[in-house]
C-alpha positions as CSV (number, residue, x, y, z in Angstrom):
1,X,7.5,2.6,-17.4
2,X,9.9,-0.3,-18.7
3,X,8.9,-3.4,-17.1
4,X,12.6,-4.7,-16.2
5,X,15.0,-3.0,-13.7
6,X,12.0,-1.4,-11.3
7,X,10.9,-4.0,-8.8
8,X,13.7,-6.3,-7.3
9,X,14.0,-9.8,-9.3
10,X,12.5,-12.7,-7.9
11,X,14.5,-14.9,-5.3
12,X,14.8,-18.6,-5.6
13,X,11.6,-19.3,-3.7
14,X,9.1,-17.1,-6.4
15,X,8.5,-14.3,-4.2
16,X,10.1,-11.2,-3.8
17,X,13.3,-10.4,-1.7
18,X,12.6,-8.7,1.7
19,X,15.1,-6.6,1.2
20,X,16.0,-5.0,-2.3
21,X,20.3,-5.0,-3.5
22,X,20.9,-1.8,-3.0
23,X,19.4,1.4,-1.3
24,X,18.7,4.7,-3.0
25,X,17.8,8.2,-2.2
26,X,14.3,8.6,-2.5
27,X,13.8,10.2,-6.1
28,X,10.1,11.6,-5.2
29,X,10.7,14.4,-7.8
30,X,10.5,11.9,-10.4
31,X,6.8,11.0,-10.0
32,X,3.6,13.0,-10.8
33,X,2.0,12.1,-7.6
34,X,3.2,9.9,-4.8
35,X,0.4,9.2,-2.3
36,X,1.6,7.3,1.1
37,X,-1.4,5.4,3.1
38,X,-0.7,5.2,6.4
39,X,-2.5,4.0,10.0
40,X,-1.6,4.5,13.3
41,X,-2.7,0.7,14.3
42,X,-3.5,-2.7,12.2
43,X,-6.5,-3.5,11.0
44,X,-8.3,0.0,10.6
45,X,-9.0,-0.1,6.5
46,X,-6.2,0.9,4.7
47,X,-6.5,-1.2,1.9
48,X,-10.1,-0.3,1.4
49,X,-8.8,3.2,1.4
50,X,-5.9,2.5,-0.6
51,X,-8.2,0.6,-3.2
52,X,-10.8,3.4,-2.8
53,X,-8.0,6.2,-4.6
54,X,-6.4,3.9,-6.8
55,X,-9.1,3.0,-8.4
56,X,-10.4,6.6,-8.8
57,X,-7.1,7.9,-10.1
58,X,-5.7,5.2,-12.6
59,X,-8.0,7.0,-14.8
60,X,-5.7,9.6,-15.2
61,X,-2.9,7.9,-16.6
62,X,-0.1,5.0,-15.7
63,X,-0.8,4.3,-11.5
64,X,1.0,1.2,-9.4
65,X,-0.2,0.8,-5.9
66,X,2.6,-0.9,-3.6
67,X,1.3,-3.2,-0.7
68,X,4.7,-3.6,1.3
69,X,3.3,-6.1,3.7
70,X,-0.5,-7.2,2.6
71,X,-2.3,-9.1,5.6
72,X,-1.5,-12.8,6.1
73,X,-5.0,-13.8,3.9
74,X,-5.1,-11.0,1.8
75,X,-5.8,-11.8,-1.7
76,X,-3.2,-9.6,-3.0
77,X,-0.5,-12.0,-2.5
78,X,-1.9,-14.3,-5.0
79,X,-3.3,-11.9,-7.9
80,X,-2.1,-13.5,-11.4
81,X,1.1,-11.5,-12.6
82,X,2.9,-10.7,-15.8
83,X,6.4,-11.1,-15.7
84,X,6.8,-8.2,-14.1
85,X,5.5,-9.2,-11.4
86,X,2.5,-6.4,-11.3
87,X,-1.0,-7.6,-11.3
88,X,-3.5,-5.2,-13.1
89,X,-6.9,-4.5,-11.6
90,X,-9.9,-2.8,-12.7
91,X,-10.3,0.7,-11.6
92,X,-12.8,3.6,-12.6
93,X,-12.4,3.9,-16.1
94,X,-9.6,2.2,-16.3
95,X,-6.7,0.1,-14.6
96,X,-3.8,0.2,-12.0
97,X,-1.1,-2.1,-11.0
98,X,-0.3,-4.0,-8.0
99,X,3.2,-5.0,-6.2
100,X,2.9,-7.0,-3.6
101,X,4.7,-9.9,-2.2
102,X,3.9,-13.2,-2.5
103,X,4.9,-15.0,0.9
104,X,3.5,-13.8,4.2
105,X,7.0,-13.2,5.6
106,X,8.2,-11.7,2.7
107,X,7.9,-7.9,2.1
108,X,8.7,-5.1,-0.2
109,X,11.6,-2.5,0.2
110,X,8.8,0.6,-0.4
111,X,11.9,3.4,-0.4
112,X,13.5,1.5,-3.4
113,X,11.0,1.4,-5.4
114,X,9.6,4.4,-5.1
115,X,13.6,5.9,-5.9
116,X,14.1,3.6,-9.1
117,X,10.3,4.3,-10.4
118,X,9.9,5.4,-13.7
119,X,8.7,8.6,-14.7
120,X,6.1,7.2,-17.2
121,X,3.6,6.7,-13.9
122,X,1.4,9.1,-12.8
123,X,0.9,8.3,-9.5
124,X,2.4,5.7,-6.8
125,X,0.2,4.9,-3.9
126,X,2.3,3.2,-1.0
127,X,-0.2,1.2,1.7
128,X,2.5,1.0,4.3
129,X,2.1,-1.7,6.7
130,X,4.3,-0.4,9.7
131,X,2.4,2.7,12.2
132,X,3.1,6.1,11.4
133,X,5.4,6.0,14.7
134,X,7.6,3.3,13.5
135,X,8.1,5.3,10.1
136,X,9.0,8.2,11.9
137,X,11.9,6.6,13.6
138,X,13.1,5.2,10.7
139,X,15.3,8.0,8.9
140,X,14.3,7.5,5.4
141,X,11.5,7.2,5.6
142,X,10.9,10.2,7.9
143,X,12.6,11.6,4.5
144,X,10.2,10.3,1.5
145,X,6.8,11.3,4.3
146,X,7.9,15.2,5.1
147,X,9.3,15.7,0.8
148,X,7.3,18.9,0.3
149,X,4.0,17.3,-2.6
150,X,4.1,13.9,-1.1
151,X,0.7,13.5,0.3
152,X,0.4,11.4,3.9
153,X,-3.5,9.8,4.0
154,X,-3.6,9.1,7.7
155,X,-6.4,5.8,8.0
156,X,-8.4,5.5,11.7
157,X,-11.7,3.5,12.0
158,X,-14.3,5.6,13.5
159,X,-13.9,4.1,17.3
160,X,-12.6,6.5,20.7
161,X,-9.5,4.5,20.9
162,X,-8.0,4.3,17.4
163,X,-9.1,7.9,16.6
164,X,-7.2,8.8,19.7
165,X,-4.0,7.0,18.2
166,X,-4.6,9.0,14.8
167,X,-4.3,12.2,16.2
168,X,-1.3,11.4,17.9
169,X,0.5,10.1,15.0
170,X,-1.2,13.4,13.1
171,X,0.4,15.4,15.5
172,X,3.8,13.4,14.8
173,X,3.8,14.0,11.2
174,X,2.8,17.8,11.8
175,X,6.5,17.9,14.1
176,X,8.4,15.6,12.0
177,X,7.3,18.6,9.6
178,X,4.6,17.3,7.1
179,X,2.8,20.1,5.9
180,X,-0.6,20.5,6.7
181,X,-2.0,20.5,3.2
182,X,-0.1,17.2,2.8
183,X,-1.3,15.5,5.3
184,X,-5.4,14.1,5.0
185,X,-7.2,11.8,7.3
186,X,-9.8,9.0,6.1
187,X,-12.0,7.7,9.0
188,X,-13.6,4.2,8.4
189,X,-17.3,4.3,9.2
190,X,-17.8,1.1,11.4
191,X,-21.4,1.1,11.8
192,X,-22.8,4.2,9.6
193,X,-25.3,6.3,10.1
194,X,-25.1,9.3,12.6
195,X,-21.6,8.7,15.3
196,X,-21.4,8.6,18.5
197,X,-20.7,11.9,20.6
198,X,-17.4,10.5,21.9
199,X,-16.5,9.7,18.5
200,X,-17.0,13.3,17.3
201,X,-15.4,14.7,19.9
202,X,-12.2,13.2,18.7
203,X,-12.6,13.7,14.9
204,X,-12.7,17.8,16.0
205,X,-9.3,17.1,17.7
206,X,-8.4,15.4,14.0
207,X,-9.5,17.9,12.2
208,X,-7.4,20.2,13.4
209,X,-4.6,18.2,13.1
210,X,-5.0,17.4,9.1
211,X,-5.8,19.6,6.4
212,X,-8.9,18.0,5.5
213,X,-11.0,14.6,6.5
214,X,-12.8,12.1,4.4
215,X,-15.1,9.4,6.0
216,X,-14.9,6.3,3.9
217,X,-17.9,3.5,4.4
218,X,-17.4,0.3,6.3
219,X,-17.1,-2.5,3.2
220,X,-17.5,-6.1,5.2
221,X,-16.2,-7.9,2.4
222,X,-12.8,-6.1,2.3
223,X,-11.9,-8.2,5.0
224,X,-12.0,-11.0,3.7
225,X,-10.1,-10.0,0.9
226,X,-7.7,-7.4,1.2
227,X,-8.5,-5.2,-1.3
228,X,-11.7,-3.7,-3.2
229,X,-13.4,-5.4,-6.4
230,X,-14.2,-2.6,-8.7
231,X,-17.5,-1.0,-8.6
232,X,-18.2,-2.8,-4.8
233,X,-19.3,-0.4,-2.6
234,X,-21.6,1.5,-4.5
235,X,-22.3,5.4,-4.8
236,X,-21.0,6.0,-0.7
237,X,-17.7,4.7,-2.0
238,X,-17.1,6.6,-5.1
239,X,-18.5,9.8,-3.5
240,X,-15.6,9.2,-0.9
241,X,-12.8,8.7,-3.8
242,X,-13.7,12.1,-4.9
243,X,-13.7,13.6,-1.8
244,X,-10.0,11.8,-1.5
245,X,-8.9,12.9,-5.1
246,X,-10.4,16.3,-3.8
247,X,-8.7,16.8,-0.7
248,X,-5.6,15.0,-1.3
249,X,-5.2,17.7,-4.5
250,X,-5.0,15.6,-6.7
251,X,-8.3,17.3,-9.0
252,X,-5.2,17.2,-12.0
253,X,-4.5,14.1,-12.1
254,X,-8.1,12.7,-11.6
C-alpha cells in the first residue's frame, strides 16, 4: 500500500485529526480480510486480543491494526513512526503496522480509513474503542459491522456481569443482522484455571449467540501497556491466536 493519501495528514499540533476531510462509503470489498474488535464495556482486553490476531496473521502478508481511541496510558500513542505515521511491531514470523493517535483526546475516523485502504493489505484489524451499542446506532457503522465477510470479535472478561453485557450486545449484532459465522466471541480468563459455575452458565448463553468462542489468558502486563510485546504470553497465548485465526476463518490468510 502507497504510504501517502491513506491516513489523514497530521494537524498542526503532530497528532492526528479527530475527524478525517471527507467521509466515504465504506469500501470493505477492497480488503482481503477486515477484522473489527469490539467490547460491550471498557477495559475487558481488547488490545490483548487485538494484539493476540495481529500478530498471528501479519504472517500472511501486508496487515495494519487501527487503534481509534488507545487508553489514556497506552503505549501505542507513543510507538516511533515513519512518516507515515504507522509504527511496525513484531508479530509471529513477521510484522504488522499500527495507527493510532497520538493525543489522548484525539482519535482516528476508523470508517475512512478502512474506505480509502489500499488493496495491497491483507488484513485490517479495527480495536474499536466505543461499545458495540454505541456502533449500532451509529449508521455507518452499523454498515461496515453487518458487510457480509467482515468478521465482528466480540471481547468480555470472564466475570457474571460483563459476560452478561456481551451477550446482549451478541444478540444486537445477531438483529442488526451480523451473520452468525461472522460474529466470534473472545472471553478474557481473569484468574485461570477451572471458572466459576455462574460464569459458565453465561458463556452457554454466548455460545449460542456467536458462532464460535475463544478464551484468551489474562496477560497482567497488557495493562500496563496497551498492547502485547511479541512472544509475551507464552504457549496459552499462541494456542488462543490459532483458535482466533481458526474460528474467525481466517485458516487462508494465516
Amino acid at each position: 500500500m502507497p504510504a501517502a493519501g491513506w491516513i489523514p495528514q497530521s494537524d498542526d499540533h503532530g497528532g492526528l485529526p479527530t475527524q478525517a476531510s471527507s467521509y466515504l462509503t465504506p469500501a470493505v470489498s477492497t480488503m482481503s480480510d477486515l477484522v473489527v474488535v469490539v467490547g460491550a464495556g471498557g477495559g475487558v482486553g481488547r488490545s490483548t486480543t487485538a494484539d493476540l490476531l495481529a500478530g498471528r496473521l501479519c504472517a500472511a502478508g501486508p496487515l495494519a491494526l487501527v487503534d481509534d481511541a488507545p487508553g489514556l496510558f497506552s503505549l501505542r500513542r507513543t510507538l516511533t513512526r515513519g512518516p507515515d505515521g504507522l509504527a511496525a511491531l513484531p508479530g509471529h514470523r513477521g510484522s504488522y503496522h499500527v495507527l493510532a493517535p497520538y493525543e489522548p483526546l484525539d482519535r482516528v475516523d476508523t470508517l475512512d480509513i478502512v474506505a480509502s485502504a489500499d488493496p495491497s493489505w491483507a488484513t485490517l484489524v479495527v480495536d474499536s474503542y466505543d461499545s458495540v451499542l454505541h456502533l449500532l446506532h451509529t449508521e455507518r457503522w452499523c454498515q461496515l459491522l453487518t458487510e457480509p465477510g467482515v468478521r465482528v470479535l466480540l471481547v468480555a472478561p470472564s466475570a457474571t456481569g460483563p459476560l452478561q453485557q456481551a451477550v446482549t450486545a451478541a444478540r444486537a449484532l445477531r438483529q442488526a443482522g451480523v451473520a452468525p459465522e461472522d460474529l466470534v466471541a473472545a472471553v478474557v480468563d481473569l484468574a485461570g484455571g477451572r471458572l466459576p459455575r455462574p460464569v459458565r452458565a453465561r458463556m452457554l448463553l454466548l455460545d449460542g449467540e456467536v458462532g464460535a468462542i475463544t478464551r484468551i489468558p489474562h496477560l497482567p502486563a497488557v495493562r500496563a501497556t496497551g498492547r502485547l510485546d511479541a512472544g509475551h504470553g507464552g504457549r496459552d497465548a499462541q494456542r488462543a491466536a490459532d483458535a482466533l485465526v481458526h474460528h474467525l476463518a481466517l485458516e487462508t490468510a494465516a
